[in-house]
ModelCIF file with pLDDT and N, C-alpha, C, O atoms, coordinates in Angstrom:
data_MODEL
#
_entry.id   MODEL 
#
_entity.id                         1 
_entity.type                       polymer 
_entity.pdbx_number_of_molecules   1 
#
_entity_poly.entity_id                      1 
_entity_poly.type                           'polypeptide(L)' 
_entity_poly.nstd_linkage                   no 
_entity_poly.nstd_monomer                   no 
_entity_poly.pdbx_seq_one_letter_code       
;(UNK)(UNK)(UNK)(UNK)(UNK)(UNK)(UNK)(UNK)(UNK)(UNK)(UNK)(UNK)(UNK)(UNK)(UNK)(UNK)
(UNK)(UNK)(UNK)(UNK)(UNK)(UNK)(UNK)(UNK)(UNK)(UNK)(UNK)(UNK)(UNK)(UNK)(UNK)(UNK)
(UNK)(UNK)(UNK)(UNK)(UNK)(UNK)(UNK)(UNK)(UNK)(UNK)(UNK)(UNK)(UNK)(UNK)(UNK)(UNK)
(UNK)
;
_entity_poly.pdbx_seq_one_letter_code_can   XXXXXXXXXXXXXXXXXXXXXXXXXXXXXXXXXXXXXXXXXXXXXXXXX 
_entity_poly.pdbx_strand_id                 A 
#
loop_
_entity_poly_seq.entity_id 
_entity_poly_seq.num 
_entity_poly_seq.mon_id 
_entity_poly_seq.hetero 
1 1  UNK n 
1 2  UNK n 
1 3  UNK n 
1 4  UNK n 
1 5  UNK n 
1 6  UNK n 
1 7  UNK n 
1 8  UNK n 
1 9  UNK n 
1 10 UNK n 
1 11 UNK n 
1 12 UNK n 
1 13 UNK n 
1 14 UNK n 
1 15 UNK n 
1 16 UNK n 
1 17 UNK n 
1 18 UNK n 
1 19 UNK n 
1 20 UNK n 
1 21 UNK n 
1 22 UNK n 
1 23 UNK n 
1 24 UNK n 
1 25 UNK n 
1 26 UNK n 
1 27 UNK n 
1 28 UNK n 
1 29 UNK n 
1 30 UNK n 
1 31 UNK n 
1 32 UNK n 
1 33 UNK n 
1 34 UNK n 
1 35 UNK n 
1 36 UNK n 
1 37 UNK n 
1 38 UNK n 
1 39 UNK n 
1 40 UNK n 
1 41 UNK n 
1 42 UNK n 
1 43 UNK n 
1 44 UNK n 
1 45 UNK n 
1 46 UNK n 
1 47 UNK n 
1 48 UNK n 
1 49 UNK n 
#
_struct_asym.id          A 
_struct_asym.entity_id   1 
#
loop_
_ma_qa_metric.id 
_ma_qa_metric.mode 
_ma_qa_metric.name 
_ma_qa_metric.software_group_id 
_ma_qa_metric.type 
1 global pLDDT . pLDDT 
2 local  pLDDT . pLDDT 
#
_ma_qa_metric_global.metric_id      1 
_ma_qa_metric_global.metric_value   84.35 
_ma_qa_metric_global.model_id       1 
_ma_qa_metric_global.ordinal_id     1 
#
loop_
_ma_qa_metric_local.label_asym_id 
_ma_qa_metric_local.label_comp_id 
_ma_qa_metric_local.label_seq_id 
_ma_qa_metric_local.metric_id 
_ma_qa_metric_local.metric_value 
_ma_qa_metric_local.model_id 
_ma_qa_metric_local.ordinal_id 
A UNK 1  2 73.00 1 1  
A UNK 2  2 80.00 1 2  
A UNK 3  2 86.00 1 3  
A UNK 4  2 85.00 1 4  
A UNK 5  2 87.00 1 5  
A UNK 6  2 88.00 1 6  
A UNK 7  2 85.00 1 7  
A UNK 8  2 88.00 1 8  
A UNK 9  2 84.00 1 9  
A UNK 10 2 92.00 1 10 
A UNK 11 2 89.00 1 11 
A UNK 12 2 92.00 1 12 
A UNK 13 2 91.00 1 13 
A UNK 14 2 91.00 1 14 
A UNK 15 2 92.00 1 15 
A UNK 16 2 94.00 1 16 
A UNK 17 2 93.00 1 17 
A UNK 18 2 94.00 1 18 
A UNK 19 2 92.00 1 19 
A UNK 20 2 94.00 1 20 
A UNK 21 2 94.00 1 21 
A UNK 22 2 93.00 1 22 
A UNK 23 2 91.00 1 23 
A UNK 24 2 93.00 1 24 
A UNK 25 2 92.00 1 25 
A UNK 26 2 90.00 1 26 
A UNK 27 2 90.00 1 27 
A UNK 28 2 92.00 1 28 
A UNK 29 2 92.00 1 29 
A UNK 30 2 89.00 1 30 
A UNK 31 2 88.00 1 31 
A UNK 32 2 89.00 1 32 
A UNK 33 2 91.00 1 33 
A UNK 34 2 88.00 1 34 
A UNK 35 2 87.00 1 35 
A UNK 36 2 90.00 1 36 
A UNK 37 2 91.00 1 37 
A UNK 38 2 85.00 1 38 
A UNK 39 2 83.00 1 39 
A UNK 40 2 82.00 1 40 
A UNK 41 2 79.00 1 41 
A UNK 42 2 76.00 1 42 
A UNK 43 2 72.00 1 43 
A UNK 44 2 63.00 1 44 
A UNK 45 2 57.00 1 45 
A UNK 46 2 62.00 1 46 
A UNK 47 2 59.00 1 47 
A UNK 48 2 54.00 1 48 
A UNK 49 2 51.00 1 49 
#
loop_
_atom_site.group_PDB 
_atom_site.id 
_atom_site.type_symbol 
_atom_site.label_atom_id 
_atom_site.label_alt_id 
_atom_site.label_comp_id 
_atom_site.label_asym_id 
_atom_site.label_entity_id 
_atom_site.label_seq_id 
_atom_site.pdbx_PDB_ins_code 
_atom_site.Cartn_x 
_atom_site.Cartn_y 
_atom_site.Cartn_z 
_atom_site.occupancy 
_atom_site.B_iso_or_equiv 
_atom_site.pdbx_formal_charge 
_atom_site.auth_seq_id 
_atom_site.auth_comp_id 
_atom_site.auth_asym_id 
_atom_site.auth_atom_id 
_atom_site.pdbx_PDB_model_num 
ATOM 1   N N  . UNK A 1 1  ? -29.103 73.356 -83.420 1.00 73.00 ? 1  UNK A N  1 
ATOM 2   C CA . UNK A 1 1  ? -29.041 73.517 -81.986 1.00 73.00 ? 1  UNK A CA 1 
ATOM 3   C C  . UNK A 1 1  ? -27.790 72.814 -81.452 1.00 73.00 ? 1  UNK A C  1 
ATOM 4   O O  . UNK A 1 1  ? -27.531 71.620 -81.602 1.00 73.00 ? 1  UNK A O  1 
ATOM 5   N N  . UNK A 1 2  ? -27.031 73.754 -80.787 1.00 80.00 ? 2  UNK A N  1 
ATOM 6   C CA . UNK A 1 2  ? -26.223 72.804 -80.065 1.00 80.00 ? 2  UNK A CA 1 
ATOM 7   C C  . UNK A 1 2  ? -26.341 72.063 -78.812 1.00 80.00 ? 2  UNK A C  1 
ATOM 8   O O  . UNK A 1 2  ? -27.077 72.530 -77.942 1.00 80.00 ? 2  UNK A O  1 
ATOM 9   N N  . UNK A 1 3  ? -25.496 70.589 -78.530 1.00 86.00 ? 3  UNK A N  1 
ATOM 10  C CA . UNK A 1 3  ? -25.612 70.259 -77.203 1.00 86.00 ? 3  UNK A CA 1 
ATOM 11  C C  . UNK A 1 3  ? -24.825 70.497 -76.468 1.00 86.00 ? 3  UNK A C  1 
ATOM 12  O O  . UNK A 1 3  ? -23.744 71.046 -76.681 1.00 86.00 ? 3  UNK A O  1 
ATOM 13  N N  . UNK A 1 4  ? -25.349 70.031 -75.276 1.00 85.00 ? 4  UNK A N  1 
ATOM 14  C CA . UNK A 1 4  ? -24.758 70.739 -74.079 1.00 85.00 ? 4  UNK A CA 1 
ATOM 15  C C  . UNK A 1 4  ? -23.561 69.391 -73.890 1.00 85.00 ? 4  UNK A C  1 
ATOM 16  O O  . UNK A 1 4  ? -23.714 68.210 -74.201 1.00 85.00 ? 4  UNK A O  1 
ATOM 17  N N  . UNK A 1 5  ? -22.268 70.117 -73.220 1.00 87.00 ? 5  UNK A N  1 
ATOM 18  C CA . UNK A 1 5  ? -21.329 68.811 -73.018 1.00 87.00 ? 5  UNK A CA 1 
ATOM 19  C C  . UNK A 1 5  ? -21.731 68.296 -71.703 1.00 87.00 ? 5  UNK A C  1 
ATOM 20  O O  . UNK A 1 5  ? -22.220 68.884 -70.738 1.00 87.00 ? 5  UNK A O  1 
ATOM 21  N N  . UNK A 1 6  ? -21.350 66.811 -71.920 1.00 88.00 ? 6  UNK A N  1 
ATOM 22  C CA . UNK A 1 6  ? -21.963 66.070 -70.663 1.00 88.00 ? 6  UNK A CA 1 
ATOM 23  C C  . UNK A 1 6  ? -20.401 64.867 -70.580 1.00 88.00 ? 6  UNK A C  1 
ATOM 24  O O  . UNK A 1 6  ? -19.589 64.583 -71.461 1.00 88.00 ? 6  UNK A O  1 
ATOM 25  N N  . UNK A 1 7  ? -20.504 64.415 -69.147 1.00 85.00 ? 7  UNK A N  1 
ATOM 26  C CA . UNK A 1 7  ? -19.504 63.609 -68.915 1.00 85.00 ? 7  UNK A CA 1 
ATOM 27  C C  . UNK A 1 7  ? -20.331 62.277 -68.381 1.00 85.00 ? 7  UNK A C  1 
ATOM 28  O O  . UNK A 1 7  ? -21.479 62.246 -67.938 1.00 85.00 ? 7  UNK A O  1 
ATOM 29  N N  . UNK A 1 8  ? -19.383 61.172 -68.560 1.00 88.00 ? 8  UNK A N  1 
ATOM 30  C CA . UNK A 1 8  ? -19.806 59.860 -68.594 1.00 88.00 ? 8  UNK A CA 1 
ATOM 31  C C  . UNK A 1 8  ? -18.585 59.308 -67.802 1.00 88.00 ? 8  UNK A C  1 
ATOM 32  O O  . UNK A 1 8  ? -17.417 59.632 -68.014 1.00 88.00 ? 8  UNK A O  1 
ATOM 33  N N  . UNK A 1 9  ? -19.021 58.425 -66.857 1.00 84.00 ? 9  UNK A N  1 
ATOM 34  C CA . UNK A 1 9  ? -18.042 57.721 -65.806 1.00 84.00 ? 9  UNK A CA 1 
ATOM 35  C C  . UNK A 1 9  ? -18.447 56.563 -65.522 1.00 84.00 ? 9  UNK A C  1 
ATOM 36  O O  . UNK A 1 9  ? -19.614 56.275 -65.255 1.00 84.00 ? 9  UNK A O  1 
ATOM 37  N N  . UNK A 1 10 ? -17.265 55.614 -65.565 1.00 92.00 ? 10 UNK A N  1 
ATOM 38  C CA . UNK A 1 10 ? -17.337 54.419 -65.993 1.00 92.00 ? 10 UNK A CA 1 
ATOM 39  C C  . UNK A 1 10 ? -16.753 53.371 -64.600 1.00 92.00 ? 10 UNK A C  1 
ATOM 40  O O  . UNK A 1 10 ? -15.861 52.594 -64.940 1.00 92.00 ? 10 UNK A O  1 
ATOM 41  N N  . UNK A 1 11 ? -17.196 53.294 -63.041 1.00 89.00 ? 11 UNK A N  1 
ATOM 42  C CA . UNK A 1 11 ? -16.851 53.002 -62.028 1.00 89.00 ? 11 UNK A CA 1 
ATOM 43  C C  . UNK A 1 11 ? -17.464 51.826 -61.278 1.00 89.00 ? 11 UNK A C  1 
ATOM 44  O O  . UNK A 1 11 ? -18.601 51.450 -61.563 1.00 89.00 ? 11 UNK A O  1 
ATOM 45  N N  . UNK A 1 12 ? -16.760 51.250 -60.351 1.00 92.00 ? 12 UNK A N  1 
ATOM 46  C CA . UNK A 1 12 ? -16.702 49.995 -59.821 1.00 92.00 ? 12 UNK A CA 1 
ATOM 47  C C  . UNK A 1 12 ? -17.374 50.342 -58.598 1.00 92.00 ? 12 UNK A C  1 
ATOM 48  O O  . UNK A 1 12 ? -16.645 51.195 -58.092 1.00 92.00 ? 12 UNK A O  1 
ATOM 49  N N  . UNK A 1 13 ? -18.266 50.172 -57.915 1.00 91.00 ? 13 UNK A N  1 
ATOM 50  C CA . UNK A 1 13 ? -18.615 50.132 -56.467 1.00 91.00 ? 13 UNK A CA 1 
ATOM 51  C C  . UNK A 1 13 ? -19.021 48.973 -55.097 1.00 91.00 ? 13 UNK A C  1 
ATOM 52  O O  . UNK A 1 13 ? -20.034 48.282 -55.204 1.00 91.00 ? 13 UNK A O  1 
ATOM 53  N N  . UNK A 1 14 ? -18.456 48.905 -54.309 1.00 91.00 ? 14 UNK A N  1 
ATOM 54  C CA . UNK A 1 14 ? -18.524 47.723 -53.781 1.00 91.00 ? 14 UNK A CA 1 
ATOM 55  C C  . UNK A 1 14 ? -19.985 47.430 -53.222 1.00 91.00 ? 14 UNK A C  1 
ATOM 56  O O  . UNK A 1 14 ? -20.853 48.204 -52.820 1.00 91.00 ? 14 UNK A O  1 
ATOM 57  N N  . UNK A 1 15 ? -19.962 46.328 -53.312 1.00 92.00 ? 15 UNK A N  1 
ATOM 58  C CA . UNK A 1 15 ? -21.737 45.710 -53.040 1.00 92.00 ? 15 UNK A CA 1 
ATOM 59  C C  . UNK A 1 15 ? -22.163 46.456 -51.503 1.00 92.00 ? 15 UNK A C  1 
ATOM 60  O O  . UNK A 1 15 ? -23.217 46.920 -51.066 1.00 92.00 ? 15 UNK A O  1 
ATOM 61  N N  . UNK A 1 16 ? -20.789 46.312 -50.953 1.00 94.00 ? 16 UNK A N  1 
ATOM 62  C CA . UNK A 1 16 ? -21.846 46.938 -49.286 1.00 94.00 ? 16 UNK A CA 1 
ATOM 63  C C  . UNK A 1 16 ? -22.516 48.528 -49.514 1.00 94.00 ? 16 UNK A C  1 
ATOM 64  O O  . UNK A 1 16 ? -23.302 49.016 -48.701 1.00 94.00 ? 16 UNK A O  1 
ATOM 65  N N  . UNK A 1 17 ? -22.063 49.230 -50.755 1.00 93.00 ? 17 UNK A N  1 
ATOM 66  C CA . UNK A 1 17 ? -22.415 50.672 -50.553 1.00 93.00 ? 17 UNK A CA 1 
ATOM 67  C C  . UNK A 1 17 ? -23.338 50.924 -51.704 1.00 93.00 ? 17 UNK A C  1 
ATOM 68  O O  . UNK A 1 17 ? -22.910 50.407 -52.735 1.00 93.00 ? 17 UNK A O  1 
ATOM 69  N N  . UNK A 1 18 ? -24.165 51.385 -51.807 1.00 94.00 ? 18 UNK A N  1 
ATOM 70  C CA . UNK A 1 18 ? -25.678 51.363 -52.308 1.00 94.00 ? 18 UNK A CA 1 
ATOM 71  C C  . UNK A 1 18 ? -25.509 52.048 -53.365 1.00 94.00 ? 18 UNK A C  1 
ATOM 72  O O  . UNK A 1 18 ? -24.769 52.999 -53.114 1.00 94.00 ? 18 UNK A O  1 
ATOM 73  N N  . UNK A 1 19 ? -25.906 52.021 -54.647 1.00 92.00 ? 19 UNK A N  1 
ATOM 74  C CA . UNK A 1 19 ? -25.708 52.791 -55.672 1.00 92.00 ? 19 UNK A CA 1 
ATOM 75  C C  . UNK A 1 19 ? -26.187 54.557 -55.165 1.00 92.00 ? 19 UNK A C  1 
ATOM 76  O O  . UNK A 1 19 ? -25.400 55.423 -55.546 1.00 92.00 ? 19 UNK A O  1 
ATOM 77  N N  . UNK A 1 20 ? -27.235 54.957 -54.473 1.00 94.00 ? 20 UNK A N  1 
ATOM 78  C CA . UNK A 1 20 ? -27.961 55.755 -54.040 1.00 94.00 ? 20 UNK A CA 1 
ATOM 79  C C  . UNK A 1 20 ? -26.915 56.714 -53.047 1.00 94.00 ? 20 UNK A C  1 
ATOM 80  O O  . UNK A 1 20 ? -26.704 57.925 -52.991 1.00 94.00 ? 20 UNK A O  1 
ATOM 81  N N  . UNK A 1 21 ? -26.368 55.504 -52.288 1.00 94.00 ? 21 UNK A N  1 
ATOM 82  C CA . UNK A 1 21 ? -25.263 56.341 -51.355 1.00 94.00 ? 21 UNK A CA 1 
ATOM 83  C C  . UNK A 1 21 ? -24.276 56.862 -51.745 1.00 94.00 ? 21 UNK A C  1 
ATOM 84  O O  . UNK A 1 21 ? -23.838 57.870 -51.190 1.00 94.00 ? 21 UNK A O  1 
ATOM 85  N N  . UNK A 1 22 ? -23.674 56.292 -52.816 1.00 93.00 ? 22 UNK A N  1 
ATOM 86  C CA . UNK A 1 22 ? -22.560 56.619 -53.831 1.00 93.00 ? 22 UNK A CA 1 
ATOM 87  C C  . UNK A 1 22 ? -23.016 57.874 -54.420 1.00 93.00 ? 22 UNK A C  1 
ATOM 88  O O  . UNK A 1 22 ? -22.329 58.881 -54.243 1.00 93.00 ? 22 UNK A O  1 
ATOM 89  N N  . UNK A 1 23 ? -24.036 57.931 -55.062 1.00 91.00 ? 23 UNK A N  1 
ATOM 90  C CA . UNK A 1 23 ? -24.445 58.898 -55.889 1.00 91.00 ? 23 UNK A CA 1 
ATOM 91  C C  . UNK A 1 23 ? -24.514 60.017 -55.057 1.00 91.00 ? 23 UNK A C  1 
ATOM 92  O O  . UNK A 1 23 ? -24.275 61.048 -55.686 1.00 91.00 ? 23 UNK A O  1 
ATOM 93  N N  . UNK A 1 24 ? -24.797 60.228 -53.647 1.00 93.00 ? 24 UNK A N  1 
ATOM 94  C CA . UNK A 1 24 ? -25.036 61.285 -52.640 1.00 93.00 ? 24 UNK A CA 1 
ATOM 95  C C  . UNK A 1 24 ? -23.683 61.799 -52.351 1.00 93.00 ? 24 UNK A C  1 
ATOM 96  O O  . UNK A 1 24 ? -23.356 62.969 -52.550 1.00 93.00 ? 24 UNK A O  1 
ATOM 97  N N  . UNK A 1 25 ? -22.864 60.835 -51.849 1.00 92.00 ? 25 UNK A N  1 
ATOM 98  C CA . UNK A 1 25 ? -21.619 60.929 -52.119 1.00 92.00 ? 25 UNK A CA 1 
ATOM 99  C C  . UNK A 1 25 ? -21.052 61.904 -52.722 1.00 92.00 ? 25 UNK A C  1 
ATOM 100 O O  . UNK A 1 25 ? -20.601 62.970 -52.302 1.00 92.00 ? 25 UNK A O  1 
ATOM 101 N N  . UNK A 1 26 ? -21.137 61.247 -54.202 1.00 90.00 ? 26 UNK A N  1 
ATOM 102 C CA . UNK A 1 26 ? -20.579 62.084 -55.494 1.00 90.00 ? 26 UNK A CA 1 
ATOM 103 C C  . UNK A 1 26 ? -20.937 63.307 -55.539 1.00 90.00 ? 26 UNK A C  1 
ATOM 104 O O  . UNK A 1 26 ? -20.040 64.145 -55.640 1.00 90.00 ? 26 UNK A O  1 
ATOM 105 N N  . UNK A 1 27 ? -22.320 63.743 -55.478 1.00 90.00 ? 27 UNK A N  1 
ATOM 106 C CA . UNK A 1 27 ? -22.749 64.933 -55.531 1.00 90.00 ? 27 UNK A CA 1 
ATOM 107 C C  . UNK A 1 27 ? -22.222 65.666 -54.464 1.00 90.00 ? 27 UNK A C  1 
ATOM 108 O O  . UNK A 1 27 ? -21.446 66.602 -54.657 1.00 90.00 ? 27 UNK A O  1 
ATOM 109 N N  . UNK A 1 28 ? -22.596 65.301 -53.318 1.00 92.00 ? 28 UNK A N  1 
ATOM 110 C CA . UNK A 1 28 ? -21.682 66.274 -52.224 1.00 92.00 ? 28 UNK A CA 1 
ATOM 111 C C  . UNK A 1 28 ? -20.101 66.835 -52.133 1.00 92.00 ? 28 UNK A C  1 
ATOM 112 O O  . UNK A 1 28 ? -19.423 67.723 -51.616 1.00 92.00 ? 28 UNK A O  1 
ATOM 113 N N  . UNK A 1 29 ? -20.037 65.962 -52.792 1.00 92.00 ? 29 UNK A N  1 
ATOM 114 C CA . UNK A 1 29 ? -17.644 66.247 -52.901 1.00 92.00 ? 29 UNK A CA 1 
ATOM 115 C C  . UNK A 1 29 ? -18.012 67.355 -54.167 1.00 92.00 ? 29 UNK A C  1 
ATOM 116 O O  . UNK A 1 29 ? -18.192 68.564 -54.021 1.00 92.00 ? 29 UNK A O  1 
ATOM 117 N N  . UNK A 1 30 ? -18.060 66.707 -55.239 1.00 89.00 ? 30 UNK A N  1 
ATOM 118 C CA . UNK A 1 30 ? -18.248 67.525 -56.289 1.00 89.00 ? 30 UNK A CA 1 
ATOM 119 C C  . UNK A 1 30 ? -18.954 68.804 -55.900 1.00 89.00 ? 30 UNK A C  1 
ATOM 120 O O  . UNK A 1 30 ? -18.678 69.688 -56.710 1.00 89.00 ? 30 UNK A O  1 
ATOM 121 N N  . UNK A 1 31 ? -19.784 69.217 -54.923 1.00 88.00 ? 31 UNK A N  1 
ATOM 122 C CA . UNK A 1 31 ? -20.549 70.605 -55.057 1.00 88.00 ? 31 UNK A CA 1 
ATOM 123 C C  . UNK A 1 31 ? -19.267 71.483 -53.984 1.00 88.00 ? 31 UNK A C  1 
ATOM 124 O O  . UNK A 1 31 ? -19.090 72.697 -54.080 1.00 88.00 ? 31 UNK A O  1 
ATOM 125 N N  . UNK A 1 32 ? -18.662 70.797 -53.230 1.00 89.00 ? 32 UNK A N  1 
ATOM 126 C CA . UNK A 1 32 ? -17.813 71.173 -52.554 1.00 89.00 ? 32 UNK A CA 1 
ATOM 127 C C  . UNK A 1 32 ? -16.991 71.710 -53.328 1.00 89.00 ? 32 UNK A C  1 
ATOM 128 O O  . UNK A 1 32 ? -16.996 72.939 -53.410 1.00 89.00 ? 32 UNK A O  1 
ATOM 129 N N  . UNK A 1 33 ? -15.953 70.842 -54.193 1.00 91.00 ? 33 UNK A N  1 
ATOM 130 C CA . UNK A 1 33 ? -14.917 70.991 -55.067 1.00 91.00 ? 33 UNK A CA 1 
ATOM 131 C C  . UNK A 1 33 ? -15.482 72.362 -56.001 1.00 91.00 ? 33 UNK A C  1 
ATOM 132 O O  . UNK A 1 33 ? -14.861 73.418 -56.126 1.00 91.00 ? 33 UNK A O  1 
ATOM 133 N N  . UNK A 1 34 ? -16.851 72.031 -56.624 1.00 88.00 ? 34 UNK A N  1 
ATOM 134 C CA . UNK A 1 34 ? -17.132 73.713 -56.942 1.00 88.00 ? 34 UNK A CA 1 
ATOM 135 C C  . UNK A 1 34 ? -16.990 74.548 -56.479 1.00 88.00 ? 34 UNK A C  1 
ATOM 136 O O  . UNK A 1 34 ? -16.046 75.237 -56.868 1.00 88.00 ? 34 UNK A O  1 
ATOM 137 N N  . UNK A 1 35 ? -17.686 74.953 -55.542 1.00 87.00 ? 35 UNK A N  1 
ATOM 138 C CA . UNK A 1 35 ? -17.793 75.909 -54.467 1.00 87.00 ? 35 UNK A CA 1 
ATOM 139 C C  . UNK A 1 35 ? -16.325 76.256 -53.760 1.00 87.00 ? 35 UNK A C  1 
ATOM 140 O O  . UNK A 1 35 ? -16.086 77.364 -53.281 1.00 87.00 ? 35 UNK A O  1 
ATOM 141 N N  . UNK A 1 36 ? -15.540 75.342 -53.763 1.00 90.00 ? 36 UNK A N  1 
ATOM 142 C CA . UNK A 1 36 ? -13.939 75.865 -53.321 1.00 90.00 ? 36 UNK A CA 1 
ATOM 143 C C  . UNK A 1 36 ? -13.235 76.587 -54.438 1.00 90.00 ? 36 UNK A C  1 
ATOM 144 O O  . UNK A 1 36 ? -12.633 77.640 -54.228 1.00 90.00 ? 36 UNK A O  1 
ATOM 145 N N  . UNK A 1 37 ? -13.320 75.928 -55.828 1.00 91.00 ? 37 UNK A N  1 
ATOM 146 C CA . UNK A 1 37 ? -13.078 76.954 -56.791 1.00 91.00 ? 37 UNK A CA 1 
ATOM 147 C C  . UNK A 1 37 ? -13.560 78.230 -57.545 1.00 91.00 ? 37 UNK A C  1 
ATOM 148 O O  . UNK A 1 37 ? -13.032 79.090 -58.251 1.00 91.00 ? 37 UNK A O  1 
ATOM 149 N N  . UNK A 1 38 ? -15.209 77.866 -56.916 1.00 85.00 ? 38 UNK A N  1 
ATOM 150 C CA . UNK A 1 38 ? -15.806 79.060 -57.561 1.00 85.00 ? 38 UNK A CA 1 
ATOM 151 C C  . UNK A 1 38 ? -16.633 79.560 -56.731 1.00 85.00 ? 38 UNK A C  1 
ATOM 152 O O  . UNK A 1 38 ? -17.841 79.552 -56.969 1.00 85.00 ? 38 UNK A O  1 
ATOM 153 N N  . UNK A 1 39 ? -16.033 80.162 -55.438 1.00 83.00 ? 39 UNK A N  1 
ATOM 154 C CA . UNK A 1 39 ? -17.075 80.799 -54.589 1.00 83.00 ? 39 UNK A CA 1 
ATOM 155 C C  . UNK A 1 39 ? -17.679 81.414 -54.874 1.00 83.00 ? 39 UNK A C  1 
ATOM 156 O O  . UNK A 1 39 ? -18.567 81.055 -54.101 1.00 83.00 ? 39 UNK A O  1 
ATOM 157 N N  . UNK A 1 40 ? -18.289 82.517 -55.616 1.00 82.00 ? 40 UNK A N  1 
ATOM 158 C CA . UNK A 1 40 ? -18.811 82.917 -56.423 1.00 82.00 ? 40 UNK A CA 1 
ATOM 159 C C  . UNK A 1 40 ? -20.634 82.525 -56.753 1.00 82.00 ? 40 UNK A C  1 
ATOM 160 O O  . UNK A 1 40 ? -21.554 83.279 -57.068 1.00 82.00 ? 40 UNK A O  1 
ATOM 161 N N  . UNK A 1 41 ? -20.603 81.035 -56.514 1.00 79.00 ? 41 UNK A N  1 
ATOM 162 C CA . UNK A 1 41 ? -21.591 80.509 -57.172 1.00 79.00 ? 41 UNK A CA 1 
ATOM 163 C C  . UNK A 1 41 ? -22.413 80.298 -55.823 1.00 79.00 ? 41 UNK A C  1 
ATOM 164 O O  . UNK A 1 41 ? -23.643 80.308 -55.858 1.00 79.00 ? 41 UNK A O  1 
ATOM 165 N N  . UNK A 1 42 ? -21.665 80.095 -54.553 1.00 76.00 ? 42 UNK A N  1 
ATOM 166 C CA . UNK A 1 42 ? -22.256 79.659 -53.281 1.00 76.00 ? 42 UNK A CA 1 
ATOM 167 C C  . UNK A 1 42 ? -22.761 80.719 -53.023 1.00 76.00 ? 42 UNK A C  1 
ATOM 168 O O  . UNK A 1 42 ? -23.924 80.362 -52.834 1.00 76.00 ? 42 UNK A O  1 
ATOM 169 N N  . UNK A 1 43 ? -22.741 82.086 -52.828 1.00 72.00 ? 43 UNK A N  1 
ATOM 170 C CA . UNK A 1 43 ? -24.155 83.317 -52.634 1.00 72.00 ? 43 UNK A CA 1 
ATOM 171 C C  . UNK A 1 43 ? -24.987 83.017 -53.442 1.00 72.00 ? 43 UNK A C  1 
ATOM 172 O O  . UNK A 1 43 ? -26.116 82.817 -52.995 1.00 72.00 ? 43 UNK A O  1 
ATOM 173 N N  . UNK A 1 44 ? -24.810 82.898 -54.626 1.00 63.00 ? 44 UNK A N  1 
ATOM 174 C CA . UNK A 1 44 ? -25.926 82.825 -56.113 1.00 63.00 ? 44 UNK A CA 1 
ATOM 175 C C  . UNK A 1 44 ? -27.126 81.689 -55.308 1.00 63.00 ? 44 UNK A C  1 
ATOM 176 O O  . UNK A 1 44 ? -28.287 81.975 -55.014 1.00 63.00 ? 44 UNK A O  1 
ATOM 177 N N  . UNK A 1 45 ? -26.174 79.894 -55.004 1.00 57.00 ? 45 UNK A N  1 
ATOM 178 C CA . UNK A 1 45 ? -27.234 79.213 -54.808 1.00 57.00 ? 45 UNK A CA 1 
ATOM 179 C C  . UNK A 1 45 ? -27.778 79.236 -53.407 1.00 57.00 ? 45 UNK A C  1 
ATOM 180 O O  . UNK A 1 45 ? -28.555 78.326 -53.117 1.00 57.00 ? 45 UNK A O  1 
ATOM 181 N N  . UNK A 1 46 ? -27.477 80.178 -52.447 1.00 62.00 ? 46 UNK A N  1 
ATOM 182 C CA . UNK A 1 46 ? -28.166 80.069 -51.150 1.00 62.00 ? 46 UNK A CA 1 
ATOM 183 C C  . UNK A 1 46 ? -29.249 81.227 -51.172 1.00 62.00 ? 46 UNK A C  1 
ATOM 184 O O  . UNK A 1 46 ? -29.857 81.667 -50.197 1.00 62.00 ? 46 UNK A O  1 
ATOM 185 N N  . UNK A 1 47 ? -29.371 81.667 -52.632 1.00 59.00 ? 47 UNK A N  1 
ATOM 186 C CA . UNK A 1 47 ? -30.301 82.654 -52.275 1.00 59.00 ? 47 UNK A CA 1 
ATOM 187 C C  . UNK A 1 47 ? -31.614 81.855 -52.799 1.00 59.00 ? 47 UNK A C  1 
ATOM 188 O O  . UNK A 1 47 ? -32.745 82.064 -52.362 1.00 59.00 ? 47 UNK A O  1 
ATOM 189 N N  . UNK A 1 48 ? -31.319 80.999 -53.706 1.00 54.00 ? 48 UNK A N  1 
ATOM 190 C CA . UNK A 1 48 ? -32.489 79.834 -54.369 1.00 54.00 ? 48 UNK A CA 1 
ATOM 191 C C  . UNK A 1 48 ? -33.081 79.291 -52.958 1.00 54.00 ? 48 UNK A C  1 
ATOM 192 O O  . UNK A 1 48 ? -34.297 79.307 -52.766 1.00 54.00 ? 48 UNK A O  1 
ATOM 193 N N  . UNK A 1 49 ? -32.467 78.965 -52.296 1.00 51.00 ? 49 UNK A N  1 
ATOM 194 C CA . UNK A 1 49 ? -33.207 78.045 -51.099 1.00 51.00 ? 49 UNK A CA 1 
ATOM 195 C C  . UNK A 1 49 ? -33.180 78.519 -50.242 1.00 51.00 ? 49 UNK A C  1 
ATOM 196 O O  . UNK A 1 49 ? -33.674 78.006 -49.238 1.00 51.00 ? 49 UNK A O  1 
#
Protein backbone atom coordinates (compact mmCIF):
# COMPACT_ATOMS: atom_id res chain seq x y z
CA UNK A 1 0.00 0.00 0.00
CA UNK A 2 1.17 3.22 -0.65
CA UNK A 3 1.24 6.44 1.51
CA UNK A 4 -0.16 9.35 1.03
CA UNK A 5 2.49 12.45 0.98
CA UNK A 6 2.11 14.63 3.90
CA UNK A 7 3.99 17.89 4.89
CA UNK A 8 5.46 18.80 8.25
CA UNK A 9 6.15 22.48 9.45
CA UNK A 10 8.35 23.40 11.85
CA UNK A 11 7.17 27.22 13.25
CA UNK A 12 7.53 29.75 15.97
CA UNK A 13 4.31 31.47 17.25
CA UNK A 14 4.07 34.24 19.55
CA UNK A 15 2.50 33.59 23.02
CA UNK A 16 -0.27 36.36 22.48
CA UNK A 17 -1.78 34.22 19.48
CA UNK A 18 -3.33 30.91 20.41
CA UNK A 19 -2.18 27.82 18.82
CA UNK A 20 -6.06 27.34 17.70
CA UNK A 21 -6.04 30.85 16.10
CA UNK A 22 -2.99 30.18 14.16
CA UNK A 23 -4.23 27.01 12.99
CA UNK A 24 -7.61 28.86 11.66
CA UNK A 25 -5.44 31.16 10.23
CA UNK A 26 -3.44 28.69 8.32
CA UNK A 27 -6.28 26.91 7.05
CA UNK A 28 -8.06 29.91 5.75
CA UNK A 29 -4.97 31.48 3.57
CA UNK A 30 -4.12 28.11 2.41
CA UNK A 31 -7.87 27.25 1.17
CA UNK A 32 -7.71 30.63 -0.45
CA UNK A 33 -4.29 30.13 -2.11
CA UNK A 34 -6.07 26.84 -3.47
CA UNK A 35 -8.97 28.06 -4.68
CA UNK A 36 -7.01 31.04 -6.53
CA UNK A 37 -5.04 28.41 -8.31
CA UNK A 38 -7.48 25.89 -8.74
CA UNK A 39 -10.84 27.29 -9.19
CA UNK A 40 -12.02 24.42 -10.29
CA UNK A 41 -12.28 22.85 -6.88
CA UNK A 42 -14.47 25.88 -5.36
CA UNK A 43 -17.90 24.63 -7.37
CA UNK A 44 -16.91 20.94 -6.44
CA UNK A 45 -16.72 22.09 -2.55
CA UNK A 46 -19.80 24.43 -2.36
CA UNK A 47 -21.88 21.83 -3.55
CA UNK A 48 -20.79 19.55 -0.27
CA UNK A 49 -22.20 22.25 2.00
Amino acid sequence: MQEKPSVHFNIAIPLKISILNFMGYLKGKSTLMIYGRHPELRSKWDKVF
